[in-house]
mmCIF entry with sequence, helices, sheets and N, C-alpha, C, O atoms, coordinates in Angstrom:
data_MODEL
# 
_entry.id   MODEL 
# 
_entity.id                         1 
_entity.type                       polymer 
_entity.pdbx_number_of_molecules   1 
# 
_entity_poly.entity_id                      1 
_entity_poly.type                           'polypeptide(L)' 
_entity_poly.nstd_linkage                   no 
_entity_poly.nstd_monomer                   no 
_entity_poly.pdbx_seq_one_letter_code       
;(UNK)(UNK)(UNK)(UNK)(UNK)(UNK)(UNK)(UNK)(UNK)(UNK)(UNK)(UNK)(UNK)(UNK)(UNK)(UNK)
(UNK)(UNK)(UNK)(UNK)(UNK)(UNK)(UNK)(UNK)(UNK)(UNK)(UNK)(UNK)(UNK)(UNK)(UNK)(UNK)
(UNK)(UNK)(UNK)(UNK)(UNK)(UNK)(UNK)(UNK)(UNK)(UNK)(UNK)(UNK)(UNK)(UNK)(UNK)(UNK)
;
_entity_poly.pdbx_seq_one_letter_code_can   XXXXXXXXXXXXXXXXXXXXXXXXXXXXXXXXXXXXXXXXXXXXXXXX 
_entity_poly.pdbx_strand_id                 A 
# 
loop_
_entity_poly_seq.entity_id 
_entity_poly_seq.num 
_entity_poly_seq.mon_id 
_entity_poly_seq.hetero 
1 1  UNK n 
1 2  UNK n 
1 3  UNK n 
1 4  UNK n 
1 5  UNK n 
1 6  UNK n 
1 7  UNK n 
1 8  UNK n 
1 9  UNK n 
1 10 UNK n 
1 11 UNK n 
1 12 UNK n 
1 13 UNK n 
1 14 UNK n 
1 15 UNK n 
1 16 UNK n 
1 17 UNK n 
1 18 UNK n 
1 19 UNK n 
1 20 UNK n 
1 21 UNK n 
1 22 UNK n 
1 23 UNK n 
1 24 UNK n 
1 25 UNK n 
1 26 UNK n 
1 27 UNK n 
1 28 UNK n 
1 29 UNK n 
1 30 UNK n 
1 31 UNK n 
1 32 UNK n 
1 33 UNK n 
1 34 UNK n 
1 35 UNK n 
1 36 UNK n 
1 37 UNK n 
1 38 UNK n 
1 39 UNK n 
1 40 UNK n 
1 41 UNK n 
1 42 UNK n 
1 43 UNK n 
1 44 UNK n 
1 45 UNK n 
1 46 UNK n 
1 47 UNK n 
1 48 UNK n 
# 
_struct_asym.id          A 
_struct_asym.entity_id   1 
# 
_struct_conf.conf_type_id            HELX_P 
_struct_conf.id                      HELX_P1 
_struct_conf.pdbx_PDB_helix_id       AA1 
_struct_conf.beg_label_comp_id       UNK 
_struct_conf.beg_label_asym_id       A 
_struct_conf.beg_label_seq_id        5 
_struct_conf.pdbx_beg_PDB_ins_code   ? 
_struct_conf.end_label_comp_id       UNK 
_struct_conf.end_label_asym_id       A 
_struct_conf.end_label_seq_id        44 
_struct_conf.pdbx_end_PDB_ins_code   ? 
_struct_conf.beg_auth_comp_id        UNK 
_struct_conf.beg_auth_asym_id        A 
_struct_conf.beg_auth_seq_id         5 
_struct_conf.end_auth_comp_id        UNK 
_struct_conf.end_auth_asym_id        A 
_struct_conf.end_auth_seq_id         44 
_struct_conf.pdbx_PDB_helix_class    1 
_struct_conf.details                 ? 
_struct_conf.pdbx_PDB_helix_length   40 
# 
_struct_conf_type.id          HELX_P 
_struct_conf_type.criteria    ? 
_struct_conf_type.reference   ? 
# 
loop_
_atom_site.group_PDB 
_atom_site.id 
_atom_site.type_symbol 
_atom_site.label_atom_id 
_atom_site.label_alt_id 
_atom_site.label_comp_id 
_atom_site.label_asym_id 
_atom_site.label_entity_id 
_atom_site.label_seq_id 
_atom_site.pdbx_PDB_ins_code 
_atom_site.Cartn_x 
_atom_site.Cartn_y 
_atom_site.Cartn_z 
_atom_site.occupancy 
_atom_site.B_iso_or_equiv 
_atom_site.pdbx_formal_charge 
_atom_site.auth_seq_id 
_atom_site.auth_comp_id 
_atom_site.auth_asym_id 
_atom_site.auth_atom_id 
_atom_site.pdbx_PDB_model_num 
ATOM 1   N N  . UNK A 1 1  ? 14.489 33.693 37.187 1.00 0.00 ? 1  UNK A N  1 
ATOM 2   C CA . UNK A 1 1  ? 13.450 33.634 38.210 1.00 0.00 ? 1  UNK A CA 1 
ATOM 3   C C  . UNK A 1 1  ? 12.155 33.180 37.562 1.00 0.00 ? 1  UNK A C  1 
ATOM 4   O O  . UNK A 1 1  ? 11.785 33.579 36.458 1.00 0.00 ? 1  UNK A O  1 
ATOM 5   N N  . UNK A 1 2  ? 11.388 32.186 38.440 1.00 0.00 ? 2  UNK A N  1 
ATOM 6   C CA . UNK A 1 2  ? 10.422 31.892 38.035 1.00 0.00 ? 2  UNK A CA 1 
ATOM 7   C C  . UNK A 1 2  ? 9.066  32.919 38.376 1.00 0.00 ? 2  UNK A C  1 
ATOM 8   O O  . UNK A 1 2  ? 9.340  33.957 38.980 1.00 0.00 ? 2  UNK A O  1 
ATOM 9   N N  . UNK A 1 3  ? 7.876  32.717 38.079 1.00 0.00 ? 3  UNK A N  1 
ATOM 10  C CA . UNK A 1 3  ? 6.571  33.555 38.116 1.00 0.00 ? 3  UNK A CA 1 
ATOM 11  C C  . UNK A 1 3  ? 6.233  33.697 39.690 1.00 0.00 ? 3  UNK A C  1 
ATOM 12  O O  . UNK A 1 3  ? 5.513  34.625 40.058 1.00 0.00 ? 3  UNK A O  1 
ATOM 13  N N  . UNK A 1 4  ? 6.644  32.974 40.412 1.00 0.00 ? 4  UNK A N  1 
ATOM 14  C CA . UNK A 1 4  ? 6.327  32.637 41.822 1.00 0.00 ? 4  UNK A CA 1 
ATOM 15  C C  . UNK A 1 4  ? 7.110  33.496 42.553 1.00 0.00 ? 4  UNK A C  1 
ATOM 16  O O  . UNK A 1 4  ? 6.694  34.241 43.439 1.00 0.00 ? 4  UNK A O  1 
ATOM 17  N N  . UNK A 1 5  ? 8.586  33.359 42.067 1.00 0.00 ? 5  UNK A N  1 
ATOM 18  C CA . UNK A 1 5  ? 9.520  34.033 42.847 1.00 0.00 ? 5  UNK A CA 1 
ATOM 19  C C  . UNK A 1 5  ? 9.354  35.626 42.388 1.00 0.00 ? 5  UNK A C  1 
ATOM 20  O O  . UNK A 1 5  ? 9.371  36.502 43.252 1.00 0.00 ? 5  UNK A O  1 
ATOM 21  N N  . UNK A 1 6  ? 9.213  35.906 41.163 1.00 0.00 ? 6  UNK A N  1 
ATOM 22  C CA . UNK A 1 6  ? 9.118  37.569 40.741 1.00 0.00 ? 6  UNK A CA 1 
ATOM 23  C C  . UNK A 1 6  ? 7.316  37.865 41.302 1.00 0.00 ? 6  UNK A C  1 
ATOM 24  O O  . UNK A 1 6  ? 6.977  39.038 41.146 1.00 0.00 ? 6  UNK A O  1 
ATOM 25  N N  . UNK A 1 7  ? 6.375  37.065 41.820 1.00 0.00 ? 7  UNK A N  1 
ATOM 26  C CA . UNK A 1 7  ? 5.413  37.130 42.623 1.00 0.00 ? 7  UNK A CA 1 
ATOM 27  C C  . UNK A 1 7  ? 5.915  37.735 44.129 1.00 0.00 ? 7  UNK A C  1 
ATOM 28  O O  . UNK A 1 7  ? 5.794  38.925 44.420 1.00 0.00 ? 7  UNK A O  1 
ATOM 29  N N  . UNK A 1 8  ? 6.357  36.965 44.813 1.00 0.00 ? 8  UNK A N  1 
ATOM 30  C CA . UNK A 1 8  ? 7.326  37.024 46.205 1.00 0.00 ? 8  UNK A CA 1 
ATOM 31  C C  . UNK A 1 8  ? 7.842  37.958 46.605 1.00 0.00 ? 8  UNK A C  1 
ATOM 32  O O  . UNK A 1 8  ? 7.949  38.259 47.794 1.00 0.00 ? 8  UNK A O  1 
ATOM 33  N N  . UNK A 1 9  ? 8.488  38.937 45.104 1.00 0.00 ? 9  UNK A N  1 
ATOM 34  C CA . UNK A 1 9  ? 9.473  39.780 45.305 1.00 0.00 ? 9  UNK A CA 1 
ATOM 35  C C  . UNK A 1 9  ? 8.625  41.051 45.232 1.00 0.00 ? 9  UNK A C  1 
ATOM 36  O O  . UNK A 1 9  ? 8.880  42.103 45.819 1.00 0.00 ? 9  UNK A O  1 
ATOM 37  N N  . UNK A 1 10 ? 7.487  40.791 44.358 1.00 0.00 ? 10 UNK A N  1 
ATOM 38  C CA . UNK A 1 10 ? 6.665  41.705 44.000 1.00 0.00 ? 10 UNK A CA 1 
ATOM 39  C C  . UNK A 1 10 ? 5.872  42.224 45.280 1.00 0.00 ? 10 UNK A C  1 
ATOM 40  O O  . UNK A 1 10 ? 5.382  43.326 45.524 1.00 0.00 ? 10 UNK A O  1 
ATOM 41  N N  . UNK A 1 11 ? 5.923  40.911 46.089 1.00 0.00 ? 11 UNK A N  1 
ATOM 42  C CA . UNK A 1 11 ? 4.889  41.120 47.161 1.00 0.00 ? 11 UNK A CA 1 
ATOM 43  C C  . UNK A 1 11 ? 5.429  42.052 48.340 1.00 0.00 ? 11 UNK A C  1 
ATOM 44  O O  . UNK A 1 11 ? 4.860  42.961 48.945 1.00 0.00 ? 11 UNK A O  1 
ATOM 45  N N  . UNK A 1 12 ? 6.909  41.448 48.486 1.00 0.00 ? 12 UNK A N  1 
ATOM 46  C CA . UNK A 1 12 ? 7.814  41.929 49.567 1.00 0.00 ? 12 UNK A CA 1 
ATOM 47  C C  . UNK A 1 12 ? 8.079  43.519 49.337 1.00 0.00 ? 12 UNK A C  1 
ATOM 48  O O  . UNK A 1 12 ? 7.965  44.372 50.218 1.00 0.00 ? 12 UNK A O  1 
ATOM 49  N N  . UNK A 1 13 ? 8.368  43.700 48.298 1.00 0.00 ? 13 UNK A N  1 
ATOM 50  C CA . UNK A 1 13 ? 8.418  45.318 47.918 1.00 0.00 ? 13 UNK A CA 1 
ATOM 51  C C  . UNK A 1 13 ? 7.283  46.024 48.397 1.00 0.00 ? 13 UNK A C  1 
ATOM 52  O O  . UNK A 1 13 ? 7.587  47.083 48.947 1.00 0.00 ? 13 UNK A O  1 
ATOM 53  N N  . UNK A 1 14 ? 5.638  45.678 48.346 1.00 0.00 ? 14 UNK A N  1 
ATOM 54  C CA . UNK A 1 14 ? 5.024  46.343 48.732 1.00 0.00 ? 14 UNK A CA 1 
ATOM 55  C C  . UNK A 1 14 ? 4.830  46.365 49.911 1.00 0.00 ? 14 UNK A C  1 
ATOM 56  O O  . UNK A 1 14 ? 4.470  47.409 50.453 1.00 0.00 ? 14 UNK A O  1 
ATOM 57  N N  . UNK A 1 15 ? 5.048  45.044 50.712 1.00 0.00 ? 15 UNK A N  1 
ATOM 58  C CA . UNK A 1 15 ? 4.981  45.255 52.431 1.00 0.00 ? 15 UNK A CA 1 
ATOM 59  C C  . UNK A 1 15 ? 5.419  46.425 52.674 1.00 0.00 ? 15 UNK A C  1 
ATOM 60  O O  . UNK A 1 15 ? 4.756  47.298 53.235 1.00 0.00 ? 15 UNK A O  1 
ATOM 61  N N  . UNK A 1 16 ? 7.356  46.630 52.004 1.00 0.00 ? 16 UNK A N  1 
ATOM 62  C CA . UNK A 1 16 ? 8.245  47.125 52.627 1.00 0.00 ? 16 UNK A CA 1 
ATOM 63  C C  . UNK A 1 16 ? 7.896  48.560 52.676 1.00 0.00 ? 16 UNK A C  1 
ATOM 64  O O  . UNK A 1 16 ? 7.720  49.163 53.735 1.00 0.00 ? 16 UNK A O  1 
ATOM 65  N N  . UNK A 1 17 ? 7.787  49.170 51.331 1.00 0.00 ? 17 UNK A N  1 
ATOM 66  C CA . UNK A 1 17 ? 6.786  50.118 51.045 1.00 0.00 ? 17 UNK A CA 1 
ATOM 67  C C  . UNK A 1 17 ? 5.855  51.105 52.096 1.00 0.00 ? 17 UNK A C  1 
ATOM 68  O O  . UNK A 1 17 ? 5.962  52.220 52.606 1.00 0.00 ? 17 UNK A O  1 
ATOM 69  N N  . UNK A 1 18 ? 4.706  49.778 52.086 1.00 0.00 ? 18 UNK A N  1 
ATOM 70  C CA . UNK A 1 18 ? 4.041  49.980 53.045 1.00 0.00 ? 18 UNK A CA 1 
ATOM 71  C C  . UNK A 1 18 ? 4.356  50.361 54.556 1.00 0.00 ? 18 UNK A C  1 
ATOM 72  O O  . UNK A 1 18 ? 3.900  51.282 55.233 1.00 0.00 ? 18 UNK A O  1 
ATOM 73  N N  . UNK A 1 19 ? 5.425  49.208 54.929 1.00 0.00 ? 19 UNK A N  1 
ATOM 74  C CA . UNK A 1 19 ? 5.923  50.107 56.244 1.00 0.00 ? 19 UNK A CA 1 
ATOM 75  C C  . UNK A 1 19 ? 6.718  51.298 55.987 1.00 0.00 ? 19 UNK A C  1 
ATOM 76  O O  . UNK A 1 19 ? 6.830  52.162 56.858 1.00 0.00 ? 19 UNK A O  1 
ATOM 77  N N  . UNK A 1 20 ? 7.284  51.403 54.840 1.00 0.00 ? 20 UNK A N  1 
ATOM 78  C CA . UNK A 1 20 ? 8.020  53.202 54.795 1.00 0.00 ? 20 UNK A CA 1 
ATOM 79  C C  . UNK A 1 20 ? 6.766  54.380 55.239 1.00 0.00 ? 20 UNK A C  1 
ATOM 80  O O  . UNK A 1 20 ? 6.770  55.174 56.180 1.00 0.00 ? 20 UNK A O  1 
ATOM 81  N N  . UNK A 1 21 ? 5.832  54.171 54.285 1.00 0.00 ? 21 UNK A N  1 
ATOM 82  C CA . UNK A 1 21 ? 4.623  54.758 54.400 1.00 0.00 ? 21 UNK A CA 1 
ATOM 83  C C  . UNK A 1 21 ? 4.233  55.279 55.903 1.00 0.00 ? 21 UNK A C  1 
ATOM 84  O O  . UNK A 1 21 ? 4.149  56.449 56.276 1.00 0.00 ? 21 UNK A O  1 
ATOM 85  N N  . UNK A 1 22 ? 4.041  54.218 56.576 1.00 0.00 ? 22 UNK A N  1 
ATOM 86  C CA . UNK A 1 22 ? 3.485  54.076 57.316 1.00 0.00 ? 22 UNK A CA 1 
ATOM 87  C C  . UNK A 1 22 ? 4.476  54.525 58.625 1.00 0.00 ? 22 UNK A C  1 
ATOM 88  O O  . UNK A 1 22 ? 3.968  54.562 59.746 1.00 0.00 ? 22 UNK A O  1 
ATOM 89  N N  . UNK A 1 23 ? 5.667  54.806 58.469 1.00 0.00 ? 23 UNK A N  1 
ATOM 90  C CA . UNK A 1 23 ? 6.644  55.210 59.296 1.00 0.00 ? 23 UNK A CA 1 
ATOM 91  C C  . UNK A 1 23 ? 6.902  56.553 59.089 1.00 0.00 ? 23 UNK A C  1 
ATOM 92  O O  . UNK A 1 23 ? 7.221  57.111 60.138 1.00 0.00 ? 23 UNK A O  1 
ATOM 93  N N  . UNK A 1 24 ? 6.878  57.303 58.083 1.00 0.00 ? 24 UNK A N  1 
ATOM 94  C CA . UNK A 1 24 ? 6.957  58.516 57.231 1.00 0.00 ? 24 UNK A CA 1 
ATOM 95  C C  . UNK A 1 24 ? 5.227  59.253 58.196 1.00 0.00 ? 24 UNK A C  1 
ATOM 96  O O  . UNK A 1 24 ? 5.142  60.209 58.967 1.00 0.00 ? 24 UNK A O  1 
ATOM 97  N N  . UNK A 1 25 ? 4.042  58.224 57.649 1.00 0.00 ? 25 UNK A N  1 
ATOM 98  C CA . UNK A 1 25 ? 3.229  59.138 58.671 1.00 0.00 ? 25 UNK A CA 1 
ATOM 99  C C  . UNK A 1 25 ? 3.126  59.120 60.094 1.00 0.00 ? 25 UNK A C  1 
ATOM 100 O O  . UNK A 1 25 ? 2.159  59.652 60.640 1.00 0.00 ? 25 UNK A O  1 
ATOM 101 N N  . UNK A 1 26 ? 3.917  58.630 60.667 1.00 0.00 ? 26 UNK A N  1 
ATOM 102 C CA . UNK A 1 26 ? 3.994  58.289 62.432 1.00 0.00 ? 26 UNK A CA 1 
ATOM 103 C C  . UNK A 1 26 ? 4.828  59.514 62.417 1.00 0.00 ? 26 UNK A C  1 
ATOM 104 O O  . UNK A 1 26 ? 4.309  60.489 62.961 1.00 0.00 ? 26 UNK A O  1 
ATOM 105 N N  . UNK A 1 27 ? 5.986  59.670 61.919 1.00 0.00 ? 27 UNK A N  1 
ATOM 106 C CA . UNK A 1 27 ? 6.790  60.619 61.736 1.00 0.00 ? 27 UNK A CA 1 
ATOM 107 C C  . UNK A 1 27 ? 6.158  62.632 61.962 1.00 0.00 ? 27 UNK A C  1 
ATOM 108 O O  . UNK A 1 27 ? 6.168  63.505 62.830 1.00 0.00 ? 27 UNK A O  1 
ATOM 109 N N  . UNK A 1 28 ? 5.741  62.456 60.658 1.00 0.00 ? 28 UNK A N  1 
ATOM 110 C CA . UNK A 1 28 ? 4.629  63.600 60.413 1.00 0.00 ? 28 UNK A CA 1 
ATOM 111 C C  . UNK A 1 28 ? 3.525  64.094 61.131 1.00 0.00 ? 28 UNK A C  1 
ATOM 112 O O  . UNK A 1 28 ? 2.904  65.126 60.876 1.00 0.00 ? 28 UNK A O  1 
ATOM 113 N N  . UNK A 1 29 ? 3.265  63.091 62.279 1.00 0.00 ? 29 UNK A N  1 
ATOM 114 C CA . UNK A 1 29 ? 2.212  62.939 63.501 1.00 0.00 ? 29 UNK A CA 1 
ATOM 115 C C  . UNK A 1 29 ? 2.997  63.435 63.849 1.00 0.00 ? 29 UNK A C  1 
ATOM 116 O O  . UNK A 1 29 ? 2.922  64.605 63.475 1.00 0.00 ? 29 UNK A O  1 
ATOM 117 N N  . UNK A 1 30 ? 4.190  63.177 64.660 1.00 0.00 ? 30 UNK A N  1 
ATOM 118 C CA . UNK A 1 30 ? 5.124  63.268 65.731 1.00 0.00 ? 30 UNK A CA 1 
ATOM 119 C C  . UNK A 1 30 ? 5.279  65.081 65.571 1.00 0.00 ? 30 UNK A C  1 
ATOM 120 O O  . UNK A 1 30 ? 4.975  65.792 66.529 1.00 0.00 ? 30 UNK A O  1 
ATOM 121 N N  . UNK A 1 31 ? 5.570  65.432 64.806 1.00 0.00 ? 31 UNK A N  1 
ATOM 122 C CA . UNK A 1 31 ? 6.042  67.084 64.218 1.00 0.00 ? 31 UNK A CA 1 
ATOM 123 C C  . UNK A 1 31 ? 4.644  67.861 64.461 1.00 0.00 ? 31 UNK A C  1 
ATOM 124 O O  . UNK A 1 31 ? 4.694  68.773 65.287 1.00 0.00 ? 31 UNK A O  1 
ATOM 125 N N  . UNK A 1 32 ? 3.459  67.614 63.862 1.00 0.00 ? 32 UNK A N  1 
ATOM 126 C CA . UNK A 1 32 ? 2.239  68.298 64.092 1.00 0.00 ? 32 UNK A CA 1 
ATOM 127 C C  . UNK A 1 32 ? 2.291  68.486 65.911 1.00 0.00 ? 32 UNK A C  1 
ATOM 128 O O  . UNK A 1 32 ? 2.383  69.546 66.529 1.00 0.00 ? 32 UNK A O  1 
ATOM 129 N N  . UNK A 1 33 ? 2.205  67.185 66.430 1.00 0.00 ? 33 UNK A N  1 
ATOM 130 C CA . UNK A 1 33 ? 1.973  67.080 67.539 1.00 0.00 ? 33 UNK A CA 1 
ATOM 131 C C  . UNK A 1 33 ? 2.894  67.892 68.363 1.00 0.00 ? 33 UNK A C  1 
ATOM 132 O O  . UNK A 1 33 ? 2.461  68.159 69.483 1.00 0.00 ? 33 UNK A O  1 
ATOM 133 N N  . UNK A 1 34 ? 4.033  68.331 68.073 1.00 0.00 ? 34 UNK A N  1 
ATOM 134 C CA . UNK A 1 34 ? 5.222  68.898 68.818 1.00 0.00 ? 34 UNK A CA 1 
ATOM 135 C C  . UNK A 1 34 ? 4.719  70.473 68.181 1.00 0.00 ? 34 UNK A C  1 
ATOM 136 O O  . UNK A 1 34 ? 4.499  71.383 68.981 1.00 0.00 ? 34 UNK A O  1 
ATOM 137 N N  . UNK A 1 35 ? 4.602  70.642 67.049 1.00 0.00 ? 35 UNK A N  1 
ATOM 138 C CA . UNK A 1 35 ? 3.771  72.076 67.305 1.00 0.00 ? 35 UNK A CA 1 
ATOM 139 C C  . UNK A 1 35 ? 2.847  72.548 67.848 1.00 0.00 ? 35 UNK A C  1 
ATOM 140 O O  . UNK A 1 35 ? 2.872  73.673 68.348 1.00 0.00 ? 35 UNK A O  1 
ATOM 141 N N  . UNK A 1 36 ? 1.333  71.382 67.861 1.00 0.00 ? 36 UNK A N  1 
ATOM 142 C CA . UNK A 1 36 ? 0.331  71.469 68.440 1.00 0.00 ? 36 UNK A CA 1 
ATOM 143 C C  . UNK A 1 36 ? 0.586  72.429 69.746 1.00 0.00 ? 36 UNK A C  1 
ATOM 144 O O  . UNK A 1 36 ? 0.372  73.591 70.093 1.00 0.00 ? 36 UNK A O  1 
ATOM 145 N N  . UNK A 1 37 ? 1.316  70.940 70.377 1.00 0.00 ? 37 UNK A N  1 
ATOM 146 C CA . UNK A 1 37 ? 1.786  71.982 71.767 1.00 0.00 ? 37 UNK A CA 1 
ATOM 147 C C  . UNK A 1 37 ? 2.492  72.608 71.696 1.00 0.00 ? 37 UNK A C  1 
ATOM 148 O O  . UNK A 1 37 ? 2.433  73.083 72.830 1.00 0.00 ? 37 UNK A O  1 
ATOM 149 N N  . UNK A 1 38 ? 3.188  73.061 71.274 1.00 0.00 ? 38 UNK A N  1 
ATOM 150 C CA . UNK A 1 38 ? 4.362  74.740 71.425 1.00 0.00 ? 38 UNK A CA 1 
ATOM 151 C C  . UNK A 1 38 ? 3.162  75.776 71.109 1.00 0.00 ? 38 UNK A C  1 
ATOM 152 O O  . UNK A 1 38 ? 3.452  76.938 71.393 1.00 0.00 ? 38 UNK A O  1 
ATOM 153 N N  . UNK A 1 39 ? 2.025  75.601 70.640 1.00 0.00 ? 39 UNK A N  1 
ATOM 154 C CA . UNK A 1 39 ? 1.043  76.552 70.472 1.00 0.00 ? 39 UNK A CA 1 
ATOM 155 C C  . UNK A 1 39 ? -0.202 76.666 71.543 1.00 0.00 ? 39 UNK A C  1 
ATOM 156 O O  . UNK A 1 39 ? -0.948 77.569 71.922 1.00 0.00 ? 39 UNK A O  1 
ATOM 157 N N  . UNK A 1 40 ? -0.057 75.495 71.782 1.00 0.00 ? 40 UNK A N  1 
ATOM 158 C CA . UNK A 1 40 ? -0.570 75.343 73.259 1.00 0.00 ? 40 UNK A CA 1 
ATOM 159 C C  . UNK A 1 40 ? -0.214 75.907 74.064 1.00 0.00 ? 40 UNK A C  1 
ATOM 160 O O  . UNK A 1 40 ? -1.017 76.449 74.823 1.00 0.00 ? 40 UNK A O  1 
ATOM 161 N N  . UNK A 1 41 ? 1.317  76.037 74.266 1.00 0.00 ? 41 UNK A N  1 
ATOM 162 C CA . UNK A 1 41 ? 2.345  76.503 75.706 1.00 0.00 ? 41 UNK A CA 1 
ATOM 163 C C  . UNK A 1 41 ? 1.701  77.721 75.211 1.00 0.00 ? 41 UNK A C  1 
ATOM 164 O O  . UNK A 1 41 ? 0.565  77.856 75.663 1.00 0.00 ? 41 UNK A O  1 
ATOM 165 N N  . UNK A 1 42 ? 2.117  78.720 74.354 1.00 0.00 ? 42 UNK A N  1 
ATOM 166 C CA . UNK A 1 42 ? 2.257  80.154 73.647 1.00 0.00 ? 42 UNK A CA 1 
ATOM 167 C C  . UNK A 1 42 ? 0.936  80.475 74.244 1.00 0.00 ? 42 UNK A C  1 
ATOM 168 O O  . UNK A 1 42 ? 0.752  81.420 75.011 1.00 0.00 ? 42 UNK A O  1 
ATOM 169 N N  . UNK A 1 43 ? 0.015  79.627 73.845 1.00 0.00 ? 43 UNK A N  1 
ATOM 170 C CA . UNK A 1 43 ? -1.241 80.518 73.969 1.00 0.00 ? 43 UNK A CA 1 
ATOM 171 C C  . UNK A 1 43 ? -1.978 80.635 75.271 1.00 0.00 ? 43 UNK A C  1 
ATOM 172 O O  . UNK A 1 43 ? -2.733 81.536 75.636 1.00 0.00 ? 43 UNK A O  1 
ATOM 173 N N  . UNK A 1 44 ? -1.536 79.328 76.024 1.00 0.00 ? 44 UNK A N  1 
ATOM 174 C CA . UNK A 1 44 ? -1.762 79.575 77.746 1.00 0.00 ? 44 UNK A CA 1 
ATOM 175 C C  . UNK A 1 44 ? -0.712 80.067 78.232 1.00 0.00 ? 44 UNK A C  1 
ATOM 176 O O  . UNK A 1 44 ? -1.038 80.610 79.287 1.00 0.00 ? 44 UNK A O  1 
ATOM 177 N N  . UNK A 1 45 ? 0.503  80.195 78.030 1.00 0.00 ? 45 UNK A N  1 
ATOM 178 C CA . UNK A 1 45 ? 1.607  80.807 78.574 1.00 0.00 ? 45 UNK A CA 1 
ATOM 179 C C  . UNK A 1 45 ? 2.364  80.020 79.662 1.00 0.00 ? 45 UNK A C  1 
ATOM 180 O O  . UNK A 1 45 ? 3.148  80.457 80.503 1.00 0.00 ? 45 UNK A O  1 
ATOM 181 N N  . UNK A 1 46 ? 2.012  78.956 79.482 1.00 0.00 ? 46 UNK A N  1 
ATOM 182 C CA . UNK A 1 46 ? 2.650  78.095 80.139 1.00 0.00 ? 46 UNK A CA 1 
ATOM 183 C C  . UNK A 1 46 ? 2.514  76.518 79.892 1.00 0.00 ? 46 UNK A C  1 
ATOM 184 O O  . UNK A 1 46 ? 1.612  76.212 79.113 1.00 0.00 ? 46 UNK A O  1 
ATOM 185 N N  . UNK A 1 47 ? 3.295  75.430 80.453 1.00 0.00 ? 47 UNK A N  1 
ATOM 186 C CA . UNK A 1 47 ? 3.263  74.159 79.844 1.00 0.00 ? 47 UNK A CA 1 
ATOM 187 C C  . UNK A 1 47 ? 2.204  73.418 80.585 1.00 0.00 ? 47 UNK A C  1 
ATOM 188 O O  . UNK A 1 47 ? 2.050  73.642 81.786 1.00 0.00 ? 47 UNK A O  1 
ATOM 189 N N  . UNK A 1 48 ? 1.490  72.582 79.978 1.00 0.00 ? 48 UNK A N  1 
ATOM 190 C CA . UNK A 1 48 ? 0.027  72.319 80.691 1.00 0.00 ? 48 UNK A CA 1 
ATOM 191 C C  . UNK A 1 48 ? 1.105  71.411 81.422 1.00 0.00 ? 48 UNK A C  1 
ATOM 192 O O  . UNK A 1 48 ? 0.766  70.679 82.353 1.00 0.00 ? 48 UNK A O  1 
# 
């Protein structure tokens, strides 16, 4: 492989990366948010 192509590859890894990242914290939103409200329900006693 030339400098260009181990450039390319270098680059693509971090996109990919980046969208793991970035899917991992959508994820981790998703869970807060699903407790948020179960503490919500609990504490008004009912589902808004």
């Amino acid at each position: 492989m030339d400098e260009k192509q181990l450039q390319a590859l270098a680059n693509e890894r971090v996109k990919h990366n980046s969208l793991l990242n970035i899917n991992l914290l959508i994820a981790s939103w998703s869970g807060a948010e699903a407790a948020l409200n179960a503490e919500l329900t609990h504490h008004l006693g009912y589902k808004e």
